[in-house]
C-alpha positions as CSV (number, residue, x, y, z in Angstrom):
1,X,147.4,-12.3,107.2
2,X,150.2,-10.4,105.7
3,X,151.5,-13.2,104.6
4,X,148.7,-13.6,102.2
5,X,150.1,-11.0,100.0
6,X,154.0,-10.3,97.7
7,X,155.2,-7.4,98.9
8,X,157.9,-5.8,96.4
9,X,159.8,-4.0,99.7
10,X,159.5,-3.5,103.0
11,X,158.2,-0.2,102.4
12,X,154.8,-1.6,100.5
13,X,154.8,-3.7,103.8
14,X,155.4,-1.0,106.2
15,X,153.0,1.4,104.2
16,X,149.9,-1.5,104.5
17,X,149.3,0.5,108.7
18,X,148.6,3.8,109.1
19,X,147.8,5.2,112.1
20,X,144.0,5.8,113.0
21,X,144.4,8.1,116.3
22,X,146.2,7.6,118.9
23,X,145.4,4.5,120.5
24,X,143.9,2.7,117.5
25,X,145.7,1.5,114.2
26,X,144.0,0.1,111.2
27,X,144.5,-1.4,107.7
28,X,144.8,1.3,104.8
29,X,142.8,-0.5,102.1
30,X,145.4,-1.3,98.6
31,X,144.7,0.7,95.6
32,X,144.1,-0.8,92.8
33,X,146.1,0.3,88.9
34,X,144.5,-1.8,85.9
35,X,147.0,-1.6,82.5
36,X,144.8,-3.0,79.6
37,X,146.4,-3.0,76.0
38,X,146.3,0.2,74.4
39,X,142.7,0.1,71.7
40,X,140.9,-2.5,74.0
41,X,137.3,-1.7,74.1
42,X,134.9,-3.6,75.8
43,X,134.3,-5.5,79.1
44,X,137.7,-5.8,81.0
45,X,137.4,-9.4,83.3
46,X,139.8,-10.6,86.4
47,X,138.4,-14.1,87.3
48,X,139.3,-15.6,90.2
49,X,140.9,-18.6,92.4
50,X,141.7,-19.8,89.1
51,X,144.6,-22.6,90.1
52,X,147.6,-23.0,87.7
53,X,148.1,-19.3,87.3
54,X,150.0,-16.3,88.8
55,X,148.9,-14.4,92.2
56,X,148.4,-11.0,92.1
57,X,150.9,-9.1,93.1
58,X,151.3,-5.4,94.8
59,X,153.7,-3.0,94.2
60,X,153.5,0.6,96.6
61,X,150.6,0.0,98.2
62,X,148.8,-1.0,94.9
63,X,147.1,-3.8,93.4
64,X,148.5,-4.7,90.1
65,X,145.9,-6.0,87.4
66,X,147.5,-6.5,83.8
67,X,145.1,-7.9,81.5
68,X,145.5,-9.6,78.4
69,X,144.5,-8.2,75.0
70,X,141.3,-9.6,75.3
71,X,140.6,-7.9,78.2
72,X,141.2,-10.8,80.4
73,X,143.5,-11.5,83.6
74,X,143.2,-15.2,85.4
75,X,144.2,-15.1,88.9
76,X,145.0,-17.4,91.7
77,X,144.1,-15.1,94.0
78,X,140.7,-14.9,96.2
79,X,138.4,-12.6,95.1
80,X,138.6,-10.7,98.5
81,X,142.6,-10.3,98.3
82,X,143.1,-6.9,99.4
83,X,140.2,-6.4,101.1
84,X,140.4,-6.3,104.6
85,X,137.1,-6.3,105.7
86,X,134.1,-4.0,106.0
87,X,135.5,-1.7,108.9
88,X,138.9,-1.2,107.2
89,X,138.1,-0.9,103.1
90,X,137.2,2.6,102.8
91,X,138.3,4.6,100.0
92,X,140.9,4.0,97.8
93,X,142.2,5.1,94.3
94,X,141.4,3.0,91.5
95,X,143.3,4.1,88.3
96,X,142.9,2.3,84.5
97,X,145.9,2.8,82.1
98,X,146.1,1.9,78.3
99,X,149.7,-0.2,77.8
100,X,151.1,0.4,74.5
101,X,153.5,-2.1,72.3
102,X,156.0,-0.6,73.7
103,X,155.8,-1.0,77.3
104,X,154.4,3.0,78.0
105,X,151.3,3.8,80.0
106,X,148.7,6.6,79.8
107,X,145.7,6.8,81.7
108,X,142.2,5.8,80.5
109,X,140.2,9.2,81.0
110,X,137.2,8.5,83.6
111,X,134.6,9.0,81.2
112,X,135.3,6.1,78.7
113,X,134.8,3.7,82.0
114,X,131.8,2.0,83.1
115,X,130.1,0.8,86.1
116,X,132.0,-2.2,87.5
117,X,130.2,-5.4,88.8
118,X,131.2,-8.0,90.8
119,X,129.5,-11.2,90.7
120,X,129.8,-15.4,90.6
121,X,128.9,-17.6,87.4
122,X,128.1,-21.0,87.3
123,X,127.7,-23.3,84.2
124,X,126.2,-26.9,84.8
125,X,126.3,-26.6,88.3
126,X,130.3,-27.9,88.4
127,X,131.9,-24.7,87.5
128,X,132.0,-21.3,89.6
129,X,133.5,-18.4,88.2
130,X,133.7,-15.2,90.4
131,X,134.5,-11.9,88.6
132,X,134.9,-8.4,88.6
133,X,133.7,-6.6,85.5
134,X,134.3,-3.1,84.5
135,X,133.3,-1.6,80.9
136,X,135.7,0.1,78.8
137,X,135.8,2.5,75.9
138,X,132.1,2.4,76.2
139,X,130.4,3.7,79.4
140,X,127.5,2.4,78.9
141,X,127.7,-0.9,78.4
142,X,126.5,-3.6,80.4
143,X,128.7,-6.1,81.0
144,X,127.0,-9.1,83.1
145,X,126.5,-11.3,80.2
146,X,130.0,-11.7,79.1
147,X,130.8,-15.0,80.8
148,X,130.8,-16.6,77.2
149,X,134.0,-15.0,76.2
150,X,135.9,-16.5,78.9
151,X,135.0,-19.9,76.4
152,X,134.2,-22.3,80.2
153,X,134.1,-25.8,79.3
């Protein structure tokens, strides 16, 4: 469903196909660029299907995840936007960048990231959260238990 998805051009739109072989073309799967404020350390959260607040959007062929400075980005989207299935969701680049006060990017190096997780939460039965989790600034840290933060009422 292309549809499903806000394209900046017709190139980002044109660049979703690339050809497979000959006979065959398939879905490139979107990368994904995640700008979290500049001295955020901790786990970084995008919850999903939240209603009231923005899709995400893609820009060149990438997914677009700007979180707030606690780390946390609230999405209408599904939690499978982008993904296009088992078959066609291969590799693809996923890049973290620190935003400064002033609007300027520089990449998180790959050794101050953690192990991402991907997971639901449910709180009395009448709330279901589905995130994806990724530790930052601190490799090791473990980030399934940080639902609390996200202050669910």
């Amino acid at each position: 469903m292309i549809n499903a998805f806000r394209y900046e051009n017709t190139e980002d739109l044109l660049n979703t196909f690339q050809p497979y072989n000959e006979d065959w073309w398939v879905s490139r799967p979107f990368d994904e660029a995640f700008y979290i404020p500049e001295g955020f350390e901790g786990c970084a959260s995008i919850v999903y299907n939240i209603r009231g607040v923005h899709d995400l959007e893609v820009r060149k062929h990438t997914i677009q995840y700007h979180l707030d400075k606690d780390g946390i980005l609230l999405t209408n989207s599904p939690a499978d936007f982008g993904w296009k299935g088992k078959i066609n969701s291969g590799f693809h680049n996923i890049e973290y960048y620190y935003v400064n006060k002033d609007g300027e990017i520089s990449e998180i190096p790959a050794e101050n990231i953690g192990q991402s997780t991907f997971g639901e939460y449910s709180k009395d039965v009448r709330v279901r959260l589905t995130t994806y989790t990724v530790p930052i600034g601190n490799k090791e840290k473990v980030c399934t238990d940080e639902y609390e933060k996200l202050n669910i009422k």
